[in-house]
Backbone as JSON, one array per atom type, in Angstrom:
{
  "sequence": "XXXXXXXXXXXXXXXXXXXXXXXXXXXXXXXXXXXXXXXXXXXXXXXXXXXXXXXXXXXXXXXXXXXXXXXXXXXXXXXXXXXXXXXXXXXXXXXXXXXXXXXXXXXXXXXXXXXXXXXXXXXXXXXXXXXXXXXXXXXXXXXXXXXXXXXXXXXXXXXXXXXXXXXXXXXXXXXXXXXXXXXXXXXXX",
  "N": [[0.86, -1.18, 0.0], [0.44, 2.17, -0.77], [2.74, 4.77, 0.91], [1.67, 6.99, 1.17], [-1.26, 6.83, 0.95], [-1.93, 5.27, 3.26], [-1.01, 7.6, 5.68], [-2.86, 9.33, 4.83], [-4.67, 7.75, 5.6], [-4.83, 7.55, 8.29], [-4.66, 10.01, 9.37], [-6.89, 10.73, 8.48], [-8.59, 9.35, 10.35], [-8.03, 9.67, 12.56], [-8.6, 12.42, 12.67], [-11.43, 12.08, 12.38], [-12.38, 10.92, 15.08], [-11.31, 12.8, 16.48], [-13.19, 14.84, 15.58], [-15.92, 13.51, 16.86], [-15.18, 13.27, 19.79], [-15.33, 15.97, 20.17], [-18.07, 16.59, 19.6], [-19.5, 14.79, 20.83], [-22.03, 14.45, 23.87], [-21.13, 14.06, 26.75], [-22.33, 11.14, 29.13], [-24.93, 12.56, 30.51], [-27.19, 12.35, 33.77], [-30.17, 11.47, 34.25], [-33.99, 12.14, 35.91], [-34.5, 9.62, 35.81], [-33.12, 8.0, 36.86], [-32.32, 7.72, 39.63], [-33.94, 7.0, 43.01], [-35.43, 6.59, 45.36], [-37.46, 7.23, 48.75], [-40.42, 6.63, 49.67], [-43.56, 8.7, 51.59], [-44.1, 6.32, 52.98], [-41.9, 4.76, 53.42], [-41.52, 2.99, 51.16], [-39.93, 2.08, 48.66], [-39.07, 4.13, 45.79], [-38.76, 4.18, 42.11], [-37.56, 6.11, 40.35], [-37.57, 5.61, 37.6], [-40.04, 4.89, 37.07], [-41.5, 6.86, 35.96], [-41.56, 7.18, 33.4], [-42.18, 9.0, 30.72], [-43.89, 10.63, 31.72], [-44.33, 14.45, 32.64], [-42.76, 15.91, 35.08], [-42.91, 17.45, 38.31], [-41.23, 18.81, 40.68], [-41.13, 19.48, 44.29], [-40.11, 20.9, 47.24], [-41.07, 20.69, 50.11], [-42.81, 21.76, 53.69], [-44.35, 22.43, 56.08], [-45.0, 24.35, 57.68], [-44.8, 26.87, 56.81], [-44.83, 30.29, 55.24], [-45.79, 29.87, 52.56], [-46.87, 27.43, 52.54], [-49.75, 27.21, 51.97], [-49.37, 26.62, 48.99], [-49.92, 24.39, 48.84], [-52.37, 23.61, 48.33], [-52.82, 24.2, 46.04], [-51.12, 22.79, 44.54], [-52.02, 20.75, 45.13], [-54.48, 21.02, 43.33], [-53.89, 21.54, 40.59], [-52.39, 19.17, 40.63], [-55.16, 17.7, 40.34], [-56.19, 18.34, 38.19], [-54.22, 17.7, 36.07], [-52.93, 15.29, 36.54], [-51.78, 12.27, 36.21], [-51.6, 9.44, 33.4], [-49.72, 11.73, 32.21], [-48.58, 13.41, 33.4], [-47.42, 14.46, 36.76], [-46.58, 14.79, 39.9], [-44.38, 15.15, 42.99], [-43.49, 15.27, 45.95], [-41.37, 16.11, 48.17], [-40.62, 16.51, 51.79], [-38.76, 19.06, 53.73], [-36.99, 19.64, 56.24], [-34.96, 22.39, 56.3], [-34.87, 25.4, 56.05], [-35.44, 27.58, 57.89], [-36.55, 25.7, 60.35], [-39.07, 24.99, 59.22], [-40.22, 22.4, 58.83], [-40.95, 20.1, 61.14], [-42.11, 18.06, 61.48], [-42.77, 14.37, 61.66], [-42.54, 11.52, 59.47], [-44.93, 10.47, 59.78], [-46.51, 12.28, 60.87], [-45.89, 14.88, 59.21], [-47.83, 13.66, 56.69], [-50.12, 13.15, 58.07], [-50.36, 16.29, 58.79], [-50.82, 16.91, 55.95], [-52.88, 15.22, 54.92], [-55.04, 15.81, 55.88], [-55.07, 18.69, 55.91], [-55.17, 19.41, 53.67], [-56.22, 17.44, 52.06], [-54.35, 15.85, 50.07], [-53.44, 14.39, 47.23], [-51.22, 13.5, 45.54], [-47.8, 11.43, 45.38], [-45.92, 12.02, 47.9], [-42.95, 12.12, 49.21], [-39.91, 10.51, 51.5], [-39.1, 12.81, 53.96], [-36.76, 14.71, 53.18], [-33.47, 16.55, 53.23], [-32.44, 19.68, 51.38], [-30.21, 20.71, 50.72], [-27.04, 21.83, 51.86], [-24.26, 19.8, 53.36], [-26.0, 17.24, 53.91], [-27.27, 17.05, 51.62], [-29.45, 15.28, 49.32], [-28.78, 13.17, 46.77], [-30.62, 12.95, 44.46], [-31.34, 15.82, 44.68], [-29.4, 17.37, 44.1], [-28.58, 16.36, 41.6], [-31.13, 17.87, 40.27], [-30.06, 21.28, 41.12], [-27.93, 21.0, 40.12], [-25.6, 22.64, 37.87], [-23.45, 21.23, 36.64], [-24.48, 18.4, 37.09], [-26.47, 18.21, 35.92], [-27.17, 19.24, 33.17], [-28.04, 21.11, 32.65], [-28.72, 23.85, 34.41], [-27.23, 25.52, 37.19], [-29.42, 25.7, 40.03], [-29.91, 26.6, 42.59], [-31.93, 25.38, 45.6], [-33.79, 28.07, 46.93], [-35.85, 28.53, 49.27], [-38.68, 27.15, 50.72], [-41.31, 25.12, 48.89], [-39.63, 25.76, 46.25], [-40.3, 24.91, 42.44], [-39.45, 21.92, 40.92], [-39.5, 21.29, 37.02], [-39.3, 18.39, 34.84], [-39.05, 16.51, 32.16], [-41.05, 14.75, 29.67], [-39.22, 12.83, 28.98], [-37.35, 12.69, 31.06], [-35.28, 14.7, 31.38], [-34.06, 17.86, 33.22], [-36.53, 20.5, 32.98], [-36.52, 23.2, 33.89], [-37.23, 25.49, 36.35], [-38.87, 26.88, 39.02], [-39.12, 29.74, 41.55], [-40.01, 29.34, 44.92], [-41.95, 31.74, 45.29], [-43.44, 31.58, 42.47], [-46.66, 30.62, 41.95], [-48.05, 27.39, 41.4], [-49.83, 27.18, 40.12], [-49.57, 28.78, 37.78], [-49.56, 30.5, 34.59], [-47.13, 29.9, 33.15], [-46.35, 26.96, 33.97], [-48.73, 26.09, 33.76], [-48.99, 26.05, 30.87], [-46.61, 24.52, 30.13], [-47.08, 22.12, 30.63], [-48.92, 21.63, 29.68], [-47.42, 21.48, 27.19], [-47.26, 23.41, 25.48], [-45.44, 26.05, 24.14], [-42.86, 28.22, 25.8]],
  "CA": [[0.0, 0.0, 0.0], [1.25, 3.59, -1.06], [2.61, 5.35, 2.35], [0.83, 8.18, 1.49], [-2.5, 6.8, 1.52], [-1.44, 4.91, 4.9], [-0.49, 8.26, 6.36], [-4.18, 10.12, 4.41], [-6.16, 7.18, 6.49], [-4.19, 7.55, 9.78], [-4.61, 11.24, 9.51], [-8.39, 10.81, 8.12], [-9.27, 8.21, 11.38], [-7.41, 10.47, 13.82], [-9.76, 13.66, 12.76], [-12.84, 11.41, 12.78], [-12.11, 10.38, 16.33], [-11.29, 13.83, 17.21], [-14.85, 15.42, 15.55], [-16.54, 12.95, 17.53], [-14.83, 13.22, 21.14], [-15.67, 17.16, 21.21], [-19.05, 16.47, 19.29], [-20.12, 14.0, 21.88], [-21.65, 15.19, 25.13], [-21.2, 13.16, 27.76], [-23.65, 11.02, 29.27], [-26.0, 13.23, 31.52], [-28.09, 11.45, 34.04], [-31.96, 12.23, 34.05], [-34.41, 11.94, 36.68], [-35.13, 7.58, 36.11], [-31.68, 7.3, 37.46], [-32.46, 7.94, 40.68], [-34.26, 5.87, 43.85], [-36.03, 7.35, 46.75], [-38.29, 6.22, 49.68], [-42.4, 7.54, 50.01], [-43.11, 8.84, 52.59], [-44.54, 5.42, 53.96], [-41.16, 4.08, 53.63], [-41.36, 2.21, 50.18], [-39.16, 2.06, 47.58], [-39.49, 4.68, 44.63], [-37.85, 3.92, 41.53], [-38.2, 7.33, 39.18], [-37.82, 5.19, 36.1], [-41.35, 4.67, 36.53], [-42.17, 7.73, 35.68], [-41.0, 7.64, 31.99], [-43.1, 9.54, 29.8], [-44.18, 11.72, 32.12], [-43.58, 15.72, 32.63], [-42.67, 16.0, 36.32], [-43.18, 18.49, 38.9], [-40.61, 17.9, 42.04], [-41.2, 20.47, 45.04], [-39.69, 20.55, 48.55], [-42.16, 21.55, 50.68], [-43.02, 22.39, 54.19], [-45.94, 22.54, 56.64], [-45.38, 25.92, 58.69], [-44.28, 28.29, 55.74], [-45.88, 31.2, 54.76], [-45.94, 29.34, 51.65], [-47.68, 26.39, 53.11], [-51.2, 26.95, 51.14], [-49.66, 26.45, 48.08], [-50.1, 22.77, 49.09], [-53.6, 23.29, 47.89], [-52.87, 24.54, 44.46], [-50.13, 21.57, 43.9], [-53.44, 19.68, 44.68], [-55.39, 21.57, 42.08], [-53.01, 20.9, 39.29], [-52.65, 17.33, 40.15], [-56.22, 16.89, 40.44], [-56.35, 18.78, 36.96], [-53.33, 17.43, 35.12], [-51.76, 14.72, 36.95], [-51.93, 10.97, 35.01], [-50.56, 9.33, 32.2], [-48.89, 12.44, 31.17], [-47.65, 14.53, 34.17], [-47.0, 14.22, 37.74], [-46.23, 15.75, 41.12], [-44.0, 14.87, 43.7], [-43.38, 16.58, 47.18], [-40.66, 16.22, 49.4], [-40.81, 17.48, 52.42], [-37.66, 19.37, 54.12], [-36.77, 21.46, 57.5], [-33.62, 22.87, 55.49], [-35.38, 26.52, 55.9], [-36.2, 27.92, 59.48], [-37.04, 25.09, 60.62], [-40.48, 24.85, 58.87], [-40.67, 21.04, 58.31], [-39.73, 19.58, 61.96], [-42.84, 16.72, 61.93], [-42.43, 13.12, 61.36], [-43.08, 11.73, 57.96], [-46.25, 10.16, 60.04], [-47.25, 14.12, 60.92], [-46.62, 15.38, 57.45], [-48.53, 12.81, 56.34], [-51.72, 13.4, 58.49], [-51.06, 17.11, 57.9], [-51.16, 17.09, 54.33], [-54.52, 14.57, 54.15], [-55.8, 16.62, 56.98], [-55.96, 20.17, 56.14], [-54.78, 19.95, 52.13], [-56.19, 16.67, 51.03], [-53.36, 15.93, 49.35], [-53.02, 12.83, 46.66], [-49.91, 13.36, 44.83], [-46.97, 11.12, 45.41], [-45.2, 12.27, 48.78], [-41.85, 11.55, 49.7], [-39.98, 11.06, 53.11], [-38.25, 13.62, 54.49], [-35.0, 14.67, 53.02], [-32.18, 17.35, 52.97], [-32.57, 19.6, 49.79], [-29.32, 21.87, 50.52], [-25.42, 21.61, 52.88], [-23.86, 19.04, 53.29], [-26.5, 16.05, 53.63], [-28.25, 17.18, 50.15], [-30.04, 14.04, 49.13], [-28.49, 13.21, 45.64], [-31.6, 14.03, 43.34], [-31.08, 17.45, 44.57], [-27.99, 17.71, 44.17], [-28.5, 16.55, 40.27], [-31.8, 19.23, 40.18], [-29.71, 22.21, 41.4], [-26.13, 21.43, 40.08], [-25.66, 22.53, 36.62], [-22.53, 19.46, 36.25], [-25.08, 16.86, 37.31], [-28.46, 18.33, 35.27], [-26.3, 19.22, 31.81], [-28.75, 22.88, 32.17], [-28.64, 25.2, 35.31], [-27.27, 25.99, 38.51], [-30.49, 26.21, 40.48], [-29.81, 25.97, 44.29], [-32.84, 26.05, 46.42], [-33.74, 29.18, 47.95], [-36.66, 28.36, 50.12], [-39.85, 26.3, 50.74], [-41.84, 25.45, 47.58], [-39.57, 25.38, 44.69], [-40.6, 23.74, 41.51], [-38.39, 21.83, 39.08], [-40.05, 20.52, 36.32], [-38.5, 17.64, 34.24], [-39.43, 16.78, 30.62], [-40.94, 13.44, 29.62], [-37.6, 11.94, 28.74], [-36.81, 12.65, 32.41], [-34.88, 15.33, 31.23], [-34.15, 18.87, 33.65], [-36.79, 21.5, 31.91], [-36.23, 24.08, 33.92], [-37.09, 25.65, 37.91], [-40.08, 27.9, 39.44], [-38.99, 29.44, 42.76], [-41.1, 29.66, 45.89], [-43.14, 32.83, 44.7], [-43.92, 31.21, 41.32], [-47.99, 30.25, 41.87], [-48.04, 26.03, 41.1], [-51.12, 27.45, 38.82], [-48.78, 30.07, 36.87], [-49.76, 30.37, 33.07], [-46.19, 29.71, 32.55], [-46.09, 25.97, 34.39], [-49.87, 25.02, 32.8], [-48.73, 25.91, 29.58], [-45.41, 23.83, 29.97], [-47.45, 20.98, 31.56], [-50.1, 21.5, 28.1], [-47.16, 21.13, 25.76], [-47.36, 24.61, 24.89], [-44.18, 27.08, 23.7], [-43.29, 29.03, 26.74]],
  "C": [[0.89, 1.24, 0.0], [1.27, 3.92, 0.54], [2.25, 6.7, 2.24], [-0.37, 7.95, 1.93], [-2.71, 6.1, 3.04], [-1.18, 6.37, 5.67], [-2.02, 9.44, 6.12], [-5.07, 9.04, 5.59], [-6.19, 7.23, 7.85], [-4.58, 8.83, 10.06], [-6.27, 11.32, 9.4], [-9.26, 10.0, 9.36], [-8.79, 8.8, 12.4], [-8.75, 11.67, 13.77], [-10.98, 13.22, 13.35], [-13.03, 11.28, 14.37], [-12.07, 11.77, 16.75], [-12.34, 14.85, 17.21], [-15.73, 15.02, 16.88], [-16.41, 13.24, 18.99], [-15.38, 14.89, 21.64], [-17.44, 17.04, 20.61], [-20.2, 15.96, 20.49], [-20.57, 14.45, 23.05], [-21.59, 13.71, 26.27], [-22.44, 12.88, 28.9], [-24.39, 11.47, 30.57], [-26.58, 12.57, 32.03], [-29.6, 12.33, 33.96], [-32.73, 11.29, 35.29], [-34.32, 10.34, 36.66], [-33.32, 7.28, 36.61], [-31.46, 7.22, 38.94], [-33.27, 7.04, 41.72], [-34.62, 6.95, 45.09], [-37.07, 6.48, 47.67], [-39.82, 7.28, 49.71], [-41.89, 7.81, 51.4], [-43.48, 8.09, 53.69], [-43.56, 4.61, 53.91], [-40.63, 3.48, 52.88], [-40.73, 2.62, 49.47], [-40.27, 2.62, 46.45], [-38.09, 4.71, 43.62], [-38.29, 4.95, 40.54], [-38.17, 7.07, 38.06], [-39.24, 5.15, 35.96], [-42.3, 5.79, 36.34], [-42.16, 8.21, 33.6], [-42.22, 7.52, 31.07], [-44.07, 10.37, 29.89], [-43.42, 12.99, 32.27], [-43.77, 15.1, 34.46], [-42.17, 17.28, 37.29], [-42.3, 18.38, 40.38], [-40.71, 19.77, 42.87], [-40.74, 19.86, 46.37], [-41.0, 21.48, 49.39], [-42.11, 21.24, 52.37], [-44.17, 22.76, 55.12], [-46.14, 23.64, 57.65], [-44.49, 27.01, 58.08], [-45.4, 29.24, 55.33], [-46.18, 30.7, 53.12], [-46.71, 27.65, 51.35], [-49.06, 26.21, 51.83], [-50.76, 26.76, 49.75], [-49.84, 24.66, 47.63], [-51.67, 22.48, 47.87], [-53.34, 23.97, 46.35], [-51.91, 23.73, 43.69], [-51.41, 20.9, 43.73], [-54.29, 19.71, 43.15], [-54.89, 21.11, 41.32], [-52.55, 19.29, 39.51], [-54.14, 16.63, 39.75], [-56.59, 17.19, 38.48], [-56.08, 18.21, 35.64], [-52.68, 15.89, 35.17], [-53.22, 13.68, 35.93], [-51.14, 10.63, 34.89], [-49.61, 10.22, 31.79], [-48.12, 13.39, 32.35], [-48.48, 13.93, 35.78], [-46.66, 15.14, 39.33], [-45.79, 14.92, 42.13], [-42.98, 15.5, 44.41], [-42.16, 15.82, 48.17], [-40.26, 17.2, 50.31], [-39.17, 17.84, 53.32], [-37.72, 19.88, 55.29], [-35.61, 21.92, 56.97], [-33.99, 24.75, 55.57], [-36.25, 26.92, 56.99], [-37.16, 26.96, 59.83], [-38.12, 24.79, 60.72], [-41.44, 23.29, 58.62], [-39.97, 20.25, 59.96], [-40.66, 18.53, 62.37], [-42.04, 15.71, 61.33], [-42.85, 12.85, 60.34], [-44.48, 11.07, 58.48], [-47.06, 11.61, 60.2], [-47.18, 14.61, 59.67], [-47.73, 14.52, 57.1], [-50.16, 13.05, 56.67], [-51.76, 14.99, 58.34], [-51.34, 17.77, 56.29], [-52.42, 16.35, 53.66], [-55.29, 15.42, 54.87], [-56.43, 18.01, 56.04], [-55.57, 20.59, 54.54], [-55.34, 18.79, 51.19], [-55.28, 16.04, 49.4], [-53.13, 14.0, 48.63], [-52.18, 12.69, 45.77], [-48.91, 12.54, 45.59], [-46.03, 11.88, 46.55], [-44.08, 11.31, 49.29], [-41.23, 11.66, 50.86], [-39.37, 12.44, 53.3], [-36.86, 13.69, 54.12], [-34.39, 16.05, 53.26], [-32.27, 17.99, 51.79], [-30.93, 20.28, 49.78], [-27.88, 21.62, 52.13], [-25.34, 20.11, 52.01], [-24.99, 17.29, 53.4], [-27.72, 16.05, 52.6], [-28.28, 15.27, 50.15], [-29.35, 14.16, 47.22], [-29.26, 13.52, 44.32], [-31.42, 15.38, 43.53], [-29.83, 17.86, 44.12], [-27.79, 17.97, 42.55], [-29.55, 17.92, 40.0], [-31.33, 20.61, 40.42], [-27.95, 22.4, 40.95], [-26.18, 21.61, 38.83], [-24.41, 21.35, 35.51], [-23.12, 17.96, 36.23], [-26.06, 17.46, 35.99], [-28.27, 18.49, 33.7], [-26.91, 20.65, 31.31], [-28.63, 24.04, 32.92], [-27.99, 24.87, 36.38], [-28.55, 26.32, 38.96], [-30.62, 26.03, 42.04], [-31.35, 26.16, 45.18], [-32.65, 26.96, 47.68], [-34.61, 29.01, 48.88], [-38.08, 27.09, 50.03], [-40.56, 26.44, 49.1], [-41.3, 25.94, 46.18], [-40.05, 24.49, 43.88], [-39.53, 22.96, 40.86], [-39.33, 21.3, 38.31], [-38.98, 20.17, 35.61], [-39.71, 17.18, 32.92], [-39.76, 15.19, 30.45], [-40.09, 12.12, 29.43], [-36.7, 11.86, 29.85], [-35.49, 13.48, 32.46], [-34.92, 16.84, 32.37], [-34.72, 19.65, 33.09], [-36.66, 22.76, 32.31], [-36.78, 24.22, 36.11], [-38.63, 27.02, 37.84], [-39.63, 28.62, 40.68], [-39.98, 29.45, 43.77], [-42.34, 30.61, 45.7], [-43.92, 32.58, 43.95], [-45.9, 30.27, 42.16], [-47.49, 28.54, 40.97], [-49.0, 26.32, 39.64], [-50.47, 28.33, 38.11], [-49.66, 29.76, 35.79], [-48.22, 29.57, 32.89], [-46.34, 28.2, 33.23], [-47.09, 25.46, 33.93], [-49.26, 25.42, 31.25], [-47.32, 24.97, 29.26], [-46.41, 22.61, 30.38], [-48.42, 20.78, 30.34], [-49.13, 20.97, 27.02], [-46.52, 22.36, 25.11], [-45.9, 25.54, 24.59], [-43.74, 28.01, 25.27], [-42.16, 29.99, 26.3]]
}
């Protein structure tokens, strides 16, 4: 074989290789990679959410942000299904607003919010004993989209049916926004 074209295919299989390596992104995890406990203790495996949009909030039972318990309700009772989702974990990570048991959340969230979305136990959203879903939801190295640290009770994230990061709401953001039903419709935002 000519040692030119030996030295054109070495040179032509080196580039290729080198398109590819910055082309490539590296593989991002997405919510179904993850594992958590309800908040009755059981094993949650977030793959089984695939093909849903998903709504993840830390929440809180003596925040001034407390009632928006009842408008997570609303929009689950509205939206939730086959196609979208809601699930609450509850924190004290924020003046110590969450300091029941996951048996007290529990009775007050059927109690005084009727609450039938998917509740999780009690975790850590922020220091040092962040629970590792948060950690991917708020790090922009784990999520492959934002920095989004939580600032207080009642952030949103929503995630994309591919279990993809779609983006963040913070505490202020209304659960009922236009902007979170029209992401939860499909819609352009």
């Amino acid at each position: 074989m000519n040692i030119k074209l030996v030295v054109f295919a070495a040179l032509v299989g080196g580039l290729m290789f080198a398109l590819t390596s910055f082309t490539s992104k590296p593989d991002q995890k997405t919510l179904y990679d993850f594992k958590a406990k309800t908040i009755d203790g059981k094993d949650f495996d977030f793959s089984s959410l695939k093909g849903k949009k998903v709504m993840i909030v830390n929440t809180a039972s003596l925040c001034g942000f407390t009632p928006q318990y009842a408008d997570l309700e609303k929009l689950y009772q509205q939206y939730g299904g086959d196609h979208f989702t809601i699930i609450g974990f509850p924190a004290n990570n924020f003046g110590s607003q969450e300091p029941g048991s996951n048996a007290e959340i529990t009775q007050f969230c059927t109690k005084n919010y009727g609450i039938t979305f998917q509740m999780m136990e009690k975790i850590s959203v922020k220091g040092d004993d962040m629970t590792p879903l948060y950690h991917w939801l708020t790090e922009k190295a784990q999520n492959g989209m934002q920095d989004a640290p939580v600032q207080w009770n009642f952030q949103k994230f929503l995630i994309d049916e591919n279990g993809n990061w779609a983006g963040v709401a913070l505490s202020k953001e209304s659960p009922l926004s236009d902007r979170i039903v029209a992401w939860i419709k499909g819609a352009k935002q």
